[in-house]
N, C-alpha and C positions, 0 to 999 in steps of 0.2 A: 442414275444416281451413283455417284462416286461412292464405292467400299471403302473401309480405312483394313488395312494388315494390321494382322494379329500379332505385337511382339509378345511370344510368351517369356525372353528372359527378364523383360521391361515388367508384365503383369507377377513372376512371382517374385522379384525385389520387391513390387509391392508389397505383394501376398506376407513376404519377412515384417517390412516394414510396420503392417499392421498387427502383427504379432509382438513388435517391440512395442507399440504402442499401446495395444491390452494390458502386456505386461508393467510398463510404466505408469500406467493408469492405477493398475492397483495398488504399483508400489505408492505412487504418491498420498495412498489413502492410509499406506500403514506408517509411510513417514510422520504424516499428521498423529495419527496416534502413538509414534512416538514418543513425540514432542510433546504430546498434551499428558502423559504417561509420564513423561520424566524419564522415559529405557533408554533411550539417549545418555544422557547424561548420568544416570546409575552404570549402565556400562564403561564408560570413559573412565567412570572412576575403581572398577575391577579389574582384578584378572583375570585370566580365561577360567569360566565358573559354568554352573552345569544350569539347565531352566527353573531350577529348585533355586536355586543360588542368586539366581537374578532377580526372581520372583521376588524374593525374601528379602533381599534387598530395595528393591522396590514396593515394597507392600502392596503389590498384584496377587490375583491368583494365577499359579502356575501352568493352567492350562492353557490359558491365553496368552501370558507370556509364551507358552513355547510354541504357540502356532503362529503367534508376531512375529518370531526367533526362525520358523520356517520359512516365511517371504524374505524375510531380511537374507537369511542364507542361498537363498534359489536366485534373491537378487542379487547378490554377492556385495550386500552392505555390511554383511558382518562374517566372521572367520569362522570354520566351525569344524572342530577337530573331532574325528569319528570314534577314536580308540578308547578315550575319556568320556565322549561326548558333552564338549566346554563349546562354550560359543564365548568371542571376543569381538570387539569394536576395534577395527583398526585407529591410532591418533590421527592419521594421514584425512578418514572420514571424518572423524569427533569434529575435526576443524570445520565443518559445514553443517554439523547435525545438531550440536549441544548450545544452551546458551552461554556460556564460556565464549564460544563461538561469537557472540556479540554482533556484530554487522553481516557476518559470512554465515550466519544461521539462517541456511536455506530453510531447512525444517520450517520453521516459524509461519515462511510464505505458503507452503504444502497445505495448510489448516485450511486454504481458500477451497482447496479441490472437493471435500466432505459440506462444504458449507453452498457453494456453490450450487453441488446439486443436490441439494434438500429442497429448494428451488425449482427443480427443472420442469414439472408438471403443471407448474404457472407460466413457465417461461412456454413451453411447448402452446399452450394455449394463448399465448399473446402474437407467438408466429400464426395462429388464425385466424385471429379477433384482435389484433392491436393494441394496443394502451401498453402496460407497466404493468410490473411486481414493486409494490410500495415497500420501502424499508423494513417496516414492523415484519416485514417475513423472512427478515433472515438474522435469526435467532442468536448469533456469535456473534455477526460483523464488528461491533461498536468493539468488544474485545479482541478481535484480531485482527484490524484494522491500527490498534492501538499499539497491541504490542510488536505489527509490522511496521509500522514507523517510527515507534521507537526505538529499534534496532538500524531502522536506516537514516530518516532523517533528522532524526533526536540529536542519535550519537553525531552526525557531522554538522551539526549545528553551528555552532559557536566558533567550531576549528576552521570551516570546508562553505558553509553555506552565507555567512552573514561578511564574513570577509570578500565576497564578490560585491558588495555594495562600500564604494571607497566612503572611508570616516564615518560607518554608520557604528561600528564599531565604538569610537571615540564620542560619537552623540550618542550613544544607549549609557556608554557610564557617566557622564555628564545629567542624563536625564531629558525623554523624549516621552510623547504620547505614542503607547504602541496599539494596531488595530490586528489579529487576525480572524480572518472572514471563514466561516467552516471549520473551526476550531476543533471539531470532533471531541476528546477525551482529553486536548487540552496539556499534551505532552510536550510540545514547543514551547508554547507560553506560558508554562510553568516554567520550566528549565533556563525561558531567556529570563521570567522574573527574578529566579533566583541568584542568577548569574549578574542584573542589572539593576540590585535595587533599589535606583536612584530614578529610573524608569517607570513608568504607568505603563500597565498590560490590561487590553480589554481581550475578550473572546466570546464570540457571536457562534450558534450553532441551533439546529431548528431542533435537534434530536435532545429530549429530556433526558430519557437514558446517559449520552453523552454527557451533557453539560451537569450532569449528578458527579457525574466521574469526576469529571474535571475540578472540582467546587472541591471534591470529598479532597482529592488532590493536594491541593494548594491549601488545603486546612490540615493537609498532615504535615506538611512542609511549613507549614506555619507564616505565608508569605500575606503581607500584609497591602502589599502595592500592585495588585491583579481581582478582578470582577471576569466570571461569565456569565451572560446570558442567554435564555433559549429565543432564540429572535429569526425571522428567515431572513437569507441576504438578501430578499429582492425586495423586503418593507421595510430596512431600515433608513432612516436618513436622518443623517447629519452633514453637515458645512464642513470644509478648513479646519479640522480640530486634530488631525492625523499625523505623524512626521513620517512614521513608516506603518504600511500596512502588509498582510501576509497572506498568500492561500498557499498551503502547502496540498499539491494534490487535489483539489480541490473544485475548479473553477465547471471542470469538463463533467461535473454531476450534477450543476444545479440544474433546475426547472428550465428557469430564464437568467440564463448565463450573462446576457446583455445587459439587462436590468441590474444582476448583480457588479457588473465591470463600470457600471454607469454610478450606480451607489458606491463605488468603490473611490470613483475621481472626483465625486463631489464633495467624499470626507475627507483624502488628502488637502493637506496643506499646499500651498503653491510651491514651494521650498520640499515638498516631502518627496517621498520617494514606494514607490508602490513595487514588492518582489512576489512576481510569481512562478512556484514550481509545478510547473505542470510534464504531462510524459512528455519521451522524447519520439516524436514521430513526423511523419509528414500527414496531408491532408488524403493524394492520393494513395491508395493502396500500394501501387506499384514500387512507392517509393521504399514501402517498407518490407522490400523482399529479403535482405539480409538484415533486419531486423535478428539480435540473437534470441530474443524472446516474444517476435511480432504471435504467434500464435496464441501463446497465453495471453498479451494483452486484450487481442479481439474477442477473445473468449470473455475475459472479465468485465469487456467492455458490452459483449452482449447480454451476461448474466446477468450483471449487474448496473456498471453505471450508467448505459443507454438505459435501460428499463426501469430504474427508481427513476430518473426525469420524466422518462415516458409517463410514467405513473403518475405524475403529478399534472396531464398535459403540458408539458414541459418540451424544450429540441430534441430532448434527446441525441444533444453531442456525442457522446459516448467516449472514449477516454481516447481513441486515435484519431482526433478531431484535428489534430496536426500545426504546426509550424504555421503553416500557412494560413489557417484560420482563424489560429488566436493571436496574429497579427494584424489581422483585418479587424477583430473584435474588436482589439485594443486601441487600435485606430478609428472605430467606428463611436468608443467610447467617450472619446475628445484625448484621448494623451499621443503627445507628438515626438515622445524618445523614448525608442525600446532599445534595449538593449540584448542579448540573447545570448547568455554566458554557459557554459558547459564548469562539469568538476572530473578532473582526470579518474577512469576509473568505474564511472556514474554512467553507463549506455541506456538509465529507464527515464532519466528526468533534462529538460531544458530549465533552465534558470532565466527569467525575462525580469530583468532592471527597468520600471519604468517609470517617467517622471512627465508629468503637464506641460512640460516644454523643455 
């Protein structure tokens, strides 16, 4: 039996390596409480001020601010002067941490890490019994799912995202039937209503929770040319009634993805045009070795979107189901022009332009 040698400079780069990773681990949880704390963003707006001062300005208790203020300093996310003992936010950070921050508010994405594994006890038992953790167990999603897209694909909507579809632009202010499929909270299609309201916007989503959101939404915005319903994508049908239809993120969660792709070409219009955002990846793993964030996707993809499908006896795609097979989907669902556009900038989503012929 062939021995393998022992690199010991090989195994303690590891041995570091996992020690950054502990460390980043917890940080990511006090990000999240950041962010949901508002200490982001209270900082940004001080000067260097002591944990009394932050607290109080945050309407925290100060004890826990100042042991948030200790990871943050051990991480060297915030500045912290010993003589005074002030702690400060650098602007350089603010730009990734606060919602000011707008699209480059990492923090936001951070909330997944704490939600995640509230989860992890069902998840560990589905690695030994199979099936799914069904939605209803993870208690924030539909909120930060929301206000994670809203930060990314809300804000490049209208400027970045609908512009890769030629003149669809030109037929929304004209006045088109819109469909999007998994509509979630319904942040898209409010934002195209209000932006288009010469335009019909429907929004299909199976989650009530969601589709309350959504309703409450567009009743505060006061839009009068948009309906959601709680409906699932794989029982809806309608004909030709569609000009453009949408999953933003969406496709690589359902049950029966096929079904849904198939419901999807039979409500297009012949003339319409069907845009889906899904990740950006390949099918095989290999492909996604430089991946910049291939780690976290698989992980979210095992937390969560394989296992809510799984959940439903479902494929259980999972969110790196890749290029290569939602082209095949696509194809399998009868539409014969894909398109696959990128946004400079954008390394988590493919853009697929697709139309019946």
């Amino acid at each position: 039996m062939m021995t393998q040698t022992f690199d010991r400079t090989k195994a303690e780069a590891f041995a570091g390596r996992m020690i950054d990773i502990l460390n980043n681990g917890a940080l990511a949880v006090m990000i999240s409480i950041g962010h949901r704390t508002e200490l982001f963003d209270t900082m940004a707006e001080l000067p260097p001020s002591t944990s009394q001062e932050i607290a109080l300005a945050a309407g925290l208790n100060e004890r826990y601010v100042r042991e948030w203020l200790g990871a943050m300093v051990t991480g060297r996310f915030v500045d912290y002067n010993s003589t005074d003992k002030t702690y400060s936010l650098p602007p350089e950070y603010a730009a990734f941490l606060t919602r000011n921050a707008t699209a480059n508010n990492i923090a936001t994405t951070a909330q997944f890490v704490p939600l995640l594994g509230s989860v992890e006890e069902q998840i560990i038992d589905c690695f030994y019994k199979g099936g799914g953790v069904p939605y209803s167990e993870y208690k924030r999603f539909h909120a930060v799912m929301a206000e994670d897209s809203g930060q990314s694909t809300v804000s490049v909507l209208l400027d970045g995202i609908l512009p890769l579809i030629p003149q669809i632009t030109k037929a929304l202010q004209q006045g088109i039937d819109v469909l999007d499929v998994g509509c979630g909270s319904g942040k898209a299609l409010n934002k195209m209503a209000a932006a288009f309201p010469n335009s019909r916007f429907t929004g299909y989503d199976f989650s009530g929770e969601a589709i309350a959101n959504a309703n409450a939404e567009s009743q505060l915005r006061q839009l009068s040319n948009i309906q959601f319903e709680i409906k699932d994508a794989a029982t809806f049908d309608e004909c030709d009634r569609y000009h453009l239809i949408t999953t933003f993120d969406a496709i690589h969660d359902q049950a029966k993805p096929d079904v849904v792709l198939q419901n999807i070409y039979k409500s297009l219009r012949s003339d319409g045009v069907y845009l889906m955002q899904d990740i950006r990846a390949t099918t095989d793993v290999g492909g996604n070795l430089e991946h910049p964030i291939g780690p976290w996707l698989y992980t979210i993809s095992c937390m969560h979107c394989m296992t809510v499908s799984l959940a439903c006896g479902g494929m259980g795609l999972g969110a790196m189901w890749g290029q290569e097979t939602a082209l095949q989907m696509l194809s399998e669902a009868g539409f014969s022009s894909v398109e696959v556009k990128e946004i400079p900038g954008d390394f988590l989503n493919y853009y697929y332009i697709v139309k019946k012929s």
